[in-house]
RODO-2510 file (C-alpha; in nm, 4 decimals, decimal comma):
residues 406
     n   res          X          Y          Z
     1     x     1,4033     0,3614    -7,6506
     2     x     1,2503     0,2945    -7,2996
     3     x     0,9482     0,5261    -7,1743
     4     x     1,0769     0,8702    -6,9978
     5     x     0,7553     0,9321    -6,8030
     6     x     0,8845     0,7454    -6,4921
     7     x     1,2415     0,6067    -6,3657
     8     x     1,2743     0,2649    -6,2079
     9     x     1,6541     0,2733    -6,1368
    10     x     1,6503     0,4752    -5,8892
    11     x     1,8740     0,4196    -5,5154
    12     x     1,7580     0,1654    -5,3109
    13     x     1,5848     0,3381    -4,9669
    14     x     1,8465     0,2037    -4,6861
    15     x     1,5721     0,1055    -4,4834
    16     x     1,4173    -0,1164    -4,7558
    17     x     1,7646    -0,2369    -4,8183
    18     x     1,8506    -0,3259    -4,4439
    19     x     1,5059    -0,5284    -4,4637
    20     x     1,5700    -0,7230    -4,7288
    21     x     1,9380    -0,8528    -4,5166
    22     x     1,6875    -1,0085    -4,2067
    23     x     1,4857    -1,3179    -4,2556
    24     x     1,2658    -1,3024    -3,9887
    25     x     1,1438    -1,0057    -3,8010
    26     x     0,7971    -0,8620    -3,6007
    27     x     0,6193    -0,6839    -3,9383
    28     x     0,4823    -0,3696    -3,7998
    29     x     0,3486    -0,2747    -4,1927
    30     x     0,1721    -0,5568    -4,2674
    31     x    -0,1146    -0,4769    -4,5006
    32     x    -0,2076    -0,8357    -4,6490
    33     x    -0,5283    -0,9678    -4,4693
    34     x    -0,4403    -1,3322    -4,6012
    35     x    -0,0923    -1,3245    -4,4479
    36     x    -0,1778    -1,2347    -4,0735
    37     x    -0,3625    -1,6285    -3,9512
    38     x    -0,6992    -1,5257    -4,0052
    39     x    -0,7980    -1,8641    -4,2153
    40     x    -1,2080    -1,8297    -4,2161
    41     x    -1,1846    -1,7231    -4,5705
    42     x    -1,0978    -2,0487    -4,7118
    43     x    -1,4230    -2,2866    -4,6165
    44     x    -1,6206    -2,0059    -4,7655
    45     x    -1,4689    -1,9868    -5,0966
    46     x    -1,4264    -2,3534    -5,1010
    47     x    -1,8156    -2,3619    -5,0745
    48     x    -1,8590    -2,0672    -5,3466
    49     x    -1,6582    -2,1835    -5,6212
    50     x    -1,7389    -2,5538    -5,5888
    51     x    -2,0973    -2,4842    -5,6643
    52     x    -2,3218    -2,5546    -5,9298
    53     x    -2,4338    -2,2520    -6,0495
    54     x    -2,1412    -2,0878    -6,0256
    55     x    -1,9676    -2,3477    -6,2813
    56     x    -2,2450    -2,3176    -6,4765
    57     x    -2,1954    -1,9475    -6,5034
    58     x    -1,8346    -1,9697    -6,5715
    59     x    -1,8576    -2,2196    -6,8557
    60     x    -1,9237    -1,9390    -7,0567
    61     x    -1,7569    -1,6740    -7,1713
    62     x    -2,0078    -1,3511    -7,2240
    63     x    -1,8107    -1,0625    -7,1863
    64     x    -2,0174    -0,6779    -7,1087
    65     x    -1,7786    -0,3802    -7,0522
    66     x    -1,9365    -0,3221    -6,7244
    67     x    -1,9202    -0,6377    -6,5709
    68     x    -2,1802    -0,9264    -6,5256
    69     x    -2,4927    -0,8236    -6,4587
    70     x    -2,5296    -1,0536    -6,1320
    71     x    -2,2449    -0,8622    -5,9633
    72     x    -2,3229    -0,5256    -6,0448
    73     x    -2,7205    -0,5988    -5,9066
    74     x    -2,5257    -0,7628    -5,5646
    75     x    -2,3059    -0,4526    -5,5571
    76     x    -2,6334    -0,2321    -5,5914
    77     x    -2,7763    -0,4177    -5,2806
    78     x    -2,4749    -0,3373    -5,0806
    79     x    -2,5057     0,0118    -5,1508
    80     x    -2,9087     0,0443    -5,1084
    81     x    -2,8021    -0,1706    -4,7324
    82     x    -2,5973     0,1773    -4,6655
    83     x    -2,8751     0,4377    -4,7765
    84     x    -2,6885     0,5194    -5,1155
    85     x    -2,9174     0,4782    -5,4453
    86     x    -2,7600     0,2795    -5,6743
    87     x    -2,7907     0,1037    -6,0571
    88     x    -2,6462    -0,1807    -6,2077
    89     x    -2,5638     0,0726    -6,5226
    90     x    -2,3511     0,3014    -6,2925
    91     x    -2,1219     0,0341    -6,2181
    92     x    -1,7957    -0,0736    -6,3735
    93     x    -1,6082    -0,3435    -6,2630
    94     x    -1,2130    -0,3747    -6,2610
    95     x    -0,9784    -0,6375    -6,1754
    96     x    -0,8207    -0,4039    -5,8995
    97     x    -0,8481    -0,0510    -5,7736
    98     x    -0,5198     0,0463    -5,9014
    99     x    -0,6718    -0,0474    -6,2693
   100     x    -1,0383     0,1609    -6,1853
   101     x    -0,7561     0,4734    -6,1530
   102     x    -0,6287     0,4190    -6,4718
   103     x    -0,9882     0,4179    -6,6490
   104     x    -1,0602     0,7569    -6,4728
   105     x    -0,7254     0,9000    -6,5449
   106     x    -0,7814     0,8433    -6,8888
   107     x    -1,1462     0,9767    -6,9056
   108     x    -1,0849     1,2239    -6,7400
   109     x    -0,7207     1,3904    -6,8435
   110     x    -0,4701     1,3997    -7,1070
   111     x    -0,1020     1,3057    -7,0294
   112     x     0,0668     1,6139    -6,9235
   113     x    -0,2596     1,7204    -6,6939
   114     x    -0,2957     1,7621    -6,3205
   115     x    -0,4628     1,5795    -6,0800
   116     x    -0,5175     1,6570    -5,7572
   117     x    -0,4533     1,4805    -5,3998
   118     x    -0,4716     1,4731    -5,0726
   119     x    -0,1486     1,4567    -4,8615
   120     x    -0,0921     1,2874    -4,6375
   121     x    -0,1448     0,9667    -4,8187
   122     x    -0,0706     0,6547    -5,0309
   123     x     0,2423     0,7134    -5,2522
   124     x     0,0967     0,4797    -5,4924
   125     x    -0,0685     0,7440    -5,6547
   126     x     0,2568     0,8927    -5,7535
   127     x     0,3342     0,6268    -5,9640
   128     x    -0,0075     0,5398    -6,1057
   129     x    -0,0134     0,9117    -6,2214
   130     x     0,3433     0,8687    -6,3570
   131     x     0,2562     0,5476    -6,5684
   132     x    -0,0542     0,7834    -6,7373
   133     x     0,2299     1,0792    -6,8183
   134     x     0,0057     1,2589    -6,5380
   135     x     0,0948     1,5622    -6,2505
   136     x    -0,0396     1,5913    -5,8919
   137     x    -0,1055     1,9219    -5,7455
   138     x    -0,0996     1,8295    -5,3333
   139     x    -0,3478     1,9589    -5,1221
   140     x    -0,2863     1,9248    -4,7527
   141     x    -0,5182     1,7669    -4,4476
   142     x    -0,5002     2,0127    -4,1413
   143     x    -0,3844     1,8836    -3,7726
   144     x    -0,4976     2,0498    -3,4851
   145     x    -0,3005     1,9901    -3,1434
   146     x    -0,3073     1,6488    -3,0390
   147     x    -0,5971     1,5149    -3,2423
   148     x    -0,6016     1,3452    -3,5447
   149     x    -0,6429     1,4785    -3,9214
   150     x    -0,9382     1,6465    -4,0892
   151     x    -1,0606     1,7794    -4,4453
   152     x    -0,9495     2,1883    -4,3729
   153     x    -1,0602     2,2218    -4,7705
   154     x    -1,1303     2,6019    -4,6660
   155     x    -0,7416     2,6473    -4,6406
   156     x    -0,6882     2,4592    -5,0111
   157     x    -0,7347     2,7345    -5,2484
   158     x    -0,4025     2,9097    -5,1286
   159     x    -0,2340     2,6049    -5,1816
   160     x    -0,3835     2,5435    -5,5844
   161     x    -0,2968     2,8628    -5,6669
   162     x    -0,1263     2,8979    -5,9869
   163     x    -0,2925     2,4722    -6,0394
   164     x    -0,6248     2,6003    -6,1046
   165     x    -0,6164     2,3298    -6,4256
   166     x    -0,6561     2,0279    -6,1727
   167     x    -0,8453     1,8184    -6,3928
   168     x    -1,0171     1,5936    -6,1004
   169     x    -0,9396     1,5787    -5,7717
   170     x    -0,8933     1,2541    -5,5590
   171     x    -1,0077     1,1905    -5,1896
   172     x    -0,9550     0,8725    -5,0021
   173     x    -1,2498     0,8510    -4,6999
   174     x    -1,1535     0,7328    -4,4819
   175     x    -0,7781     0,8201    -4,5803
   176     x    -0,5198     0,6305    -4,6014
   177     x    -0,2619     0,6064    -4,3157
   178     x    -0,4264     0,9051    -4,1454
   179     x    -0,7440     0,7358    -4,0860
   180     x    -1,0214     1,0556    -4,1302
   181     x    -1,3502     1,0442    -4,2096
   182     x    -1,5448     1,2721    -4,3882
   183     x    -1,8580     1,4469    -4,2188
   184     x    -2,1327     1,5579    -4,3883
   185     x    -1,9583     1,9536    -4,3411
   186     x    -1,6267     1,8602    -4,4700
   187     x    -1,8506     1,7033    -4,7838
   188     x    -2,0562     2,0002    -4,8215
   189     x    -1,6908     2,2515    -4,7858
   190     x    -1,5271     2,0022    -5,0150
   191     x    -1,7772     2,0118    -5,3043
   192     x    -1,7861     2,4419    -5,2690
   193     x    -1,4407     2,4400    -5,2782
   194     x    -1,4587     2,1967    -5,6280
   195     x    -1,7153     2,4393    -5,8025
   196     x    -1,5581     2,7721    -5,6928
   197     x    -1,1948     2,6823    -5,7246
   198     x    -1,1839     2,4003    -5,9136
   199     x    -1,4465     2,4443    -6,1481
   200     x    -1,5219     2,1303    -6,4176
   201     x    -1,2851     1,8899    -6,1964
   202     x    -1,4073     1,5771    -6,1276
   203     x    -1,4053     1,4599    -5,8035
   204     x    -1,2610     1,0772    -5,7666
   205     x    -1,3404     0,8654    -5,3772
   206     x    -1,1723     0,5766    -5,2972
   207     x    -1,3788     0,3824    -5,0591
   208     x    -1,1809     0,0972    -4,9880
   209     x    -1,1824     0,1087    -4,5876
   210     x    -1,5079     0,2796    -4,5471
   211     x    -1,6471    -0,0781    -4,3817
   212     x    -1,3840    -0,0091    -4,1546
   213     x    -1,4646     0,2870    -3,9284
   214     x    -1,3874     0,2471    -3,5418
   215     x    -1,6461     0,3290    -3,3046
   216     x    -1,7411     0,6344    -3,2264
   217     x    -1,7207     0,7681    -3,5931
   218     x    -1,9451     0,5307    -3,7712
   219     x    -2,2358     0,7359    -3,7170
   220     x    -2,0867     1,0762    -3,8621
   221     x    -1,8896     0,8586    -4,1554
   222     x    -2,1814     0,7065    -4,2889
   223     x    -2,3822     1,0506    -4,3404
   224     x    -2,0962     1,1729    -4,4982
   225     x    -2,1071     0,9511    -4,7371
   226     x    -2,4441     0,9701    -4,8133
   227     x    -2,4130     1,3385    -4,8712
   228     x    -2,1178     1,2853    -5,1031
   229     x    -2,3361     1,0425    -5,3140
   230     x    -2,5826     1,3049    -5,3661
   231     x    -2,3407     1,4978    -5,5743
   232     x    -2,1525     1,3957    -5,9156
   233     x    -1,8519     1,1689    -5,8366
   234     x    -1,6419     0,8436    -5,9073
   235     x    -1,6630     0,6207    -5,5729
   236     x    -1,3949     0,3595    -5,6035
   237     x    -1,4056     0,0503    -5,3733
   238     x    -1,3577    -0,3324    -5,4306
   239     x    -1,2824    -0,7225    -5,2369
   240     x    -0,9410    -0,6361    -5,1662
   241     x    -1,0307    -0,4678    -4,8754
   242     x    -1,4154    -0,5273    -4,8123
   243     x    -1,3773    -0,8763    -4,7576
   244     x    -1,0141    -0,9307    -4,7180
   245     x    -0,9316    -1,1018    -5,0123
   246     x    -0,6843    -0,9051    -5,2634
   247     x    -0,6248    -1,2219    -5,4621
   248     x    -1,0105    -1,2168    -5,6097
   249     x    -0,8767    -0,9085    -5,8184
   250     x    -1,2250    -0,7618    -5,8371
   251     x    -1,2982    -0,3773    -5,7997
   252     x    -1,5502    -0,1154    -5,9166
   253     x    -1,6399     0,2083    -6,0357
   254     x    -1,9243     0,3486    -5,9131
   255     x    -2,1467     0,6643    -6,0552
   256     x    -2,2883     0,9003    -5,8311
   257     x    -2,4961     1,2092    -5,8899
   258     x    -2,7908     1,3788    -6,1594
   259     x    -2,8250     1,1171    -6,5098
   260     x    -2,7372     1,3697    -6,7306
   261     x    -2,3556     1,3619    -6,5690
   262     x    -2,3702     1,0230    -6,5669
   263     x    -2,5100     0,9637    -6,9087
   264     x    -2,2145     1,1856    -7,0256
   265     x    -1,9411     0,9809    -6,8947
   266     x    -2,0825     0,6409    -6,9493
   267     x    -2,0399     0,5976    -7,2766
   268     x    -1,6330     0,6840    -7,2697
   269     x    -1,5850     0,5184    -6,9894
   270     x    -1,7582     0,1942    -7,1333
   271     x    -1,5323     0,2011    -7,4211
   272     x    -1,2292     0,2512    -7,2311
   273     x    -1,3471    -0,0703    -7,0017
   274     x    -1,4445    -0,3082    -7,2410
   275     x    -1,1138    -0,2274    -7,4422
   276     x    -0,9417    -0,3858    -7,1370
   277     x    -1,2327    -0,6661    -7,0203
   278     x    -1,0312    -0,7326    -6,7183
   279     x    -1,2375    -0,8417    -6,4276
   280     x    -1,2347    -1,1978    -6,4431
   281     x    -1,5564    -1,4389    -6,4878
   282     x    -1,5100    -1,6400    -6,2201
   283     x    -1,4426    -1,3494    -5,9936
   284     x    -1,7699    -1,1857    -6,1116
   285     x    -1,9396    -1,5021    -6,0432
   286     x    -1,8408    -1,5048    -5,7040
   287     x    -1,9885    -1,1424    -5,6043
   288     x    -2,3148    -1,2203    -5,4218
   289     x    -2,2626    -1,5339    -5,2560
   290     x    -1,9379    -1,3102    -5,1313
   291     x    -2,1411    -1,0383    -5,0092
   292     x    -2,3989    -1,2484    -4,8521
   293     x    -2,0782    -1,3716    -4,6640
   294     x    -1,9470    -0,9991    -4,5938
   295     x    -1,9879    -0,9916    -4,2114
   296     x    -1,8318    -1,3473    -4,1971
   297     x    -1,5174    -1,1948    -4,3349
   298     x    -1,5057    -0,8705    -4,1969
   299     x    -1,6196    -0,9318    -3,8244
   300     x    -1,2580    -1,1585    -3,7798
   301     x    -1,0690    -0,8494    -3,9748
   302     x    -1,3109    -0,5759    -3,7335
   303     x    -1,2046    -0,7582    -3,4130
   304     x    -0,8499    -0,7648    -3,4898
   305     x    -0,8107    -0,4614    -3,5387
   306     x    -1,0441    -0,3105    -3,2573
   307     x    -0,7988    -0,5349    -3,0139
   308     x    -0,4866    -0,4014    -3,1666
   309     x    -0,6213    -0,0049    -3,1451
   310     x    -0,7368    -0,0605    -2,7841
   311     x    -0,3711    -0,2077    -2,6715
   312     x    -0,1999     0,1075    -2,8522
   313     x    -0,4959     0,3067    -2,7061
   314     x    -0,4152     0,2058    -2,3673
   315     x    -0,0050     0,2216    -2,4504
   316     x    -0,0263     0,5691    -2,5530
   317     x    -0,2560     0,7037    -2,2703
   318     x    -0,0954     0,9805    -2,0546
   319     x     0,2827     0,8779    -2,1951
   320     x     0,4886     1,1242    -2,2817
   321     x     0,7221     0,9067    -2,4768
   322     x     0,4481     0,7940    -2,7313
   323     x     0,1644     0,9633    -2,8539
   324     x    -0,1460     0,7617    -3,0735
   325     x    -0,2660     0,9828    -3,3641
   326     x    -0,6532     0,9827    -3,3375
   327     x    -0,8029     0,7954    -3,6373
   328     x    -1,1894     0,6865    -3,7732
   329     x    -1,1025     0,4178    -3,9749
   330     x    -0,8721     0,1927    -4,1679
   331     x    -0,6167    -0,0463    -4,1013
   332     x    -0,3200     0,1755    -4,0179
   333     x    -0,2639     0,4490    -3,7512
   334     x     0,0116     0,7270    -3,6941
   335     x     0,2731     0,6812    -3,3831
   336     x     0,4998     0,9375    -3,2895
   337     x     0,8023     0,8322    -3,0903
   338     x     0,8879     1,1519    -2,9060
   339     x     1,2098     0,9647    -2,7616
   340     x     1,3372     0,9219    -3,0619
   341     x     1,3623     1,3211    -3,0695
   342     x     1,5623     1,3958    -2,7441
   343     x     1,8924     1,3930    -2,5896
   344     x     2,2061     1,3192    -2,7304
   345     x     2,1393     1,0302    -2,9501
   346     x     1,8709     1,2245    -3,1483
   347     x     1,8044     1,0723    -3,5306
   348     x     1,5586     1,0393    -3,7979
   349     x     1,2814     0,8531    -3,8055
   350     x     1,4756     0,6403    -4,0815
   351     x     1,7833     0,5819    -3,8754
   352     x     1,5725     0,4527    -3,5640
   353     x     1,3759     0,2111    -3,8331
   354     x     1,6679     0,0629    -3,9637
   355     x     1,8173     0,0173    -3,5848
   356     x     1,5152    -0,1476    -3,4715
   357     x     1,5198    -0,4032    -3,7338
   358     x     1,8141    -0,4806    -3,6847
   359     x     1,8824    -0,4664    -3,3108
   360     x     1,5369    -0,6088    -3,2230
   361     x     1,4070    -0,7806    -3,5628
   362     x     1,1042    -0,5260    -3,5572
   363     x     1,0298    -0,3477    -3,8513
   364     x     0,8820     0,0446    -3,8385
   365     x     0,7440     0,2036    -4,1394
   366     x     0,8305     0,5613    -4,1252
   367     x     0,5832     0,8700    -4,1848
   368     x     0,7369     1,0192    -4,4299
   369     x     0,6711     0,7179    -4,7029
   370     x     0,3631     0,8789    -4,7097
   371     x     0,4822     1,2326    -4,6580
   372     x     0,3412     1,2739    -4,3087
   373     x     0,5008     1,5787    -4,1860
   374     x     0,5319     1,4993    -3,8150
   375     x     0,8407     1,4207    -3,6667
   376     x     0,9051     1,0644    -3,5295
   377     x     0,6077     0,9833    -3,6893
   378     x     0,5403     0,6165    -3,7771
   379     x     0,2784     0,4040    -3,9538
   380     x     0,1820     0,1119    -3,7882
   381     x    -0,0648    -0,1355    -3,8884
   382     x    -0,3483    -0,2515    -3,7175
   383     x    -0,3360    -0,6450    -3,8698
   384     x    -0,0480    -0,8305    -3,6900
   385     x    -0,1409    -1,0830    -3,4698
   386     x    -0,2411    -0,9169    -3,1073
   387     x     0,0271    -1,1564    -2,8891
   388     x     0,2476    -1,0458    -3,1937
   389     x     0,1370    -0,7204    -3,1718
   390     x     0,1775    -0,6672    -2,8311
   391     x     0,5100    -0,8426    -2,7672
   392     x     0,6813    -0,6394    -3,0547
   393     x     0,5178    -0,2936    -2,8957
   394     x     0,6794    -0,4072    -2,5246
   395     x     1,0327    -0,4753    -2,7340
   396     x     0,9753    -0,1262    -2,8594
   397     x     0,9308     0,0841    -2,5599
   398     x     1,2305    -0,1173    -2,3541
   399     x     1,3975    -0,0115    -2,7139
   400     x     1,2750     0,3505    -2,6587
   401     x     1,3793     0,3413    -2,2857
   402     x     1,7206     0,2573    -2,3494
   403     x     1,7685     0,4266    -2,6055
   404     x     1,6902     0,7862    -2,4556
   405     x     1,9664     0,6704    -2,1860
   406     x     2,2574     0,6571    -2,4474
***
């Protein structure tokens, strides 16, 4: 007998189905950083792993259920470079981030349990929380008018009621496709909403984009953060993102908040790591000459997507057909299509996807894969090429334009 906890024969989405039938087509949900002709990676890991010392560290195999020492100090750097106290013996390091949820769903919950999330957001938490026999309560970002998304957590205990069990609640900053940041209020909100409705939750933050907040918001983001490291919490983050290289597999766990917390989880969650001993040596190895190398391999990743954000920014401005949702950070950012929405040829934001790819060989991702809410809502990302970019976003509004005349 198979496992019941999750079901992977379900229907095939017809827009994932329709995308597997074209070859070629203008990828509008690109989210690999090695896939999108940015190539400056590759003379710096050539000059990395063809070292000296780092063959010399590799040659042997000393395994520690936190992670080599040498990476965890580098990591510590990084986060003493962004004002956030940090030890080598809060750190746990994963092979991805996907695995560092696993360790804390474990900790921190028995199968059955609830965790909470924030929604909109990645629908891989769905399934990570199925594979652990786990629950998620939702709890919902707020929209006002035309801007962008914020952390309303003062709205969030009407929405738990009856879910008062949530056993740790998860936050992505900046989230994930919705691009908000947290501020140093929405910190101080969120943690009085943990104690008073919430209480004995732990709270979970996945970092991964937080080296990638636009202009003006870097200044508010990065206070935020500091005032949610002052207070008990998991911070997640890892290479996938922070230097563009997913295939590295290396991620981390990071304890924040008074020793006597931390001292209390550190000893289950060291037996649960070095049960599984999965970040890799060589990968580990690699950590500080890779950070010394960070703004090499983010500035090529920051300027893409600054160039990409300013087109749609520009695009958007004062049209009535398409509207830009405002975002802080990340590598993705909401589109509504209004067009889409009017006159006689009205559909769904899945019906327009799978017309555009095949009519124009440009591929949409709609809003509701991560349970968006909006109408015509669409998640674009911010990596393609810019000519790319820009030539599939003209295809696109000629598509729009004759589309509303049908």
């Amino acid at each position: 007998m198979l496992t019941t906890r999750f079901s992977w024969q379900g229907e095939k989405n017809r827009l994932i189905a329709a995308r597997e039938t074209v070859k070629e087509f203008i990828d509008f949900s690109e989210s690999n950083p090695t896939a999108i002709g940015l190539d400056g990676s590759a003379e710096i890991l050539r000059e990395i792993f063809s070292g000296a010392e780092f063959f010399r560290q590799i040659s042997r195999y000393q395994p520690h259920a936190q992670g080599m020492l040498s990476a965890r100090e580098a990591i510590c750097s990084y986060y003493c470079e962004q004002g956030i106290t940090m030890f080598p013996e809060d750190l746990f390091l994963t092979s991805s981030t996907s695995e560092a949820y696993s360790y804390l769903f474990k900790l921190l919950s028995d199968p059955g349990d609830r965790i909470g999330v924030v929604r909109p957001g990645y629908p891989l938490f769905d399934m990570l929380a199925q594979l652990e026999g786990l629950h998620l309560g939702e709890l919902p970002l707020a929209r006002y008018g035309n801007k962008g998304f914020c952390f309303d957590s003062s709205a969030w205990p009407r929405e738990i009621e009856g879910e008062r069990d949530l056993r740790a609640l998860l936050v992505v900053n900046p989230n994930n496709p919705t691009g908000n940041s947290l501020s140093v209020s929405e910190v101080q909100n969120l943690r009085r909403f943990c104690q008073v409705s919430i209480p004995g939750s732990e709270l979970i933050v996945d970092e991964v984009f937080i080296d990638y907040i636009h202009e003006p918001w870097r200044q508010s983001a990065a206070l935020g953060r500091i005032e949610l490291s002052q207070g008990n919490a998991f911070f997640l983050n890892g290479f996938s993102k922070m230097v563009g290289l997913p295939q590295l597999k290396l991620s981390w766990i990071a304890l924040t908040g008074d020793e006597t917390w931390k001292n209390k989880v550190r000893e289950p969650l060291s037996f649960i790591a070095d049960t599984y001993l999965s970040a890799s040596m060589p990968a580990m190895a690699a950590v500080p000459e890779l950070l010394q190398h960070r703004w090499e391999l983010q500035d090529p990743l920051q300027e893409r997507i600054a160039q990409n954000l300013s087109f749609l920014n520009k695009l958007t401005f004062n049209n009535h057909d398409l509207e830009l949702v405002e975002t802080h950070g990340g590598w993705n950012v909401i589109v509504i299509l209004h067009t889409i929405k009017q006159g006689q040829q009205e559909c769904d934001e899945e019906g327009f996807s799978i017309w555009l790819l095949r009519e124009k060989k440009i591929f949409l991702m709609p809003g509701y894969f991560f349970d968006i809410g909006i109408d015509a809502s669409f998640v674009v990302s911010l990596l393609p090429d810019p000519a790319l970019f820009q030539r599939g976003w003209a295809e696109i509004v000629a598509a729009l334009e004759s589309f509303g005349r049908l």
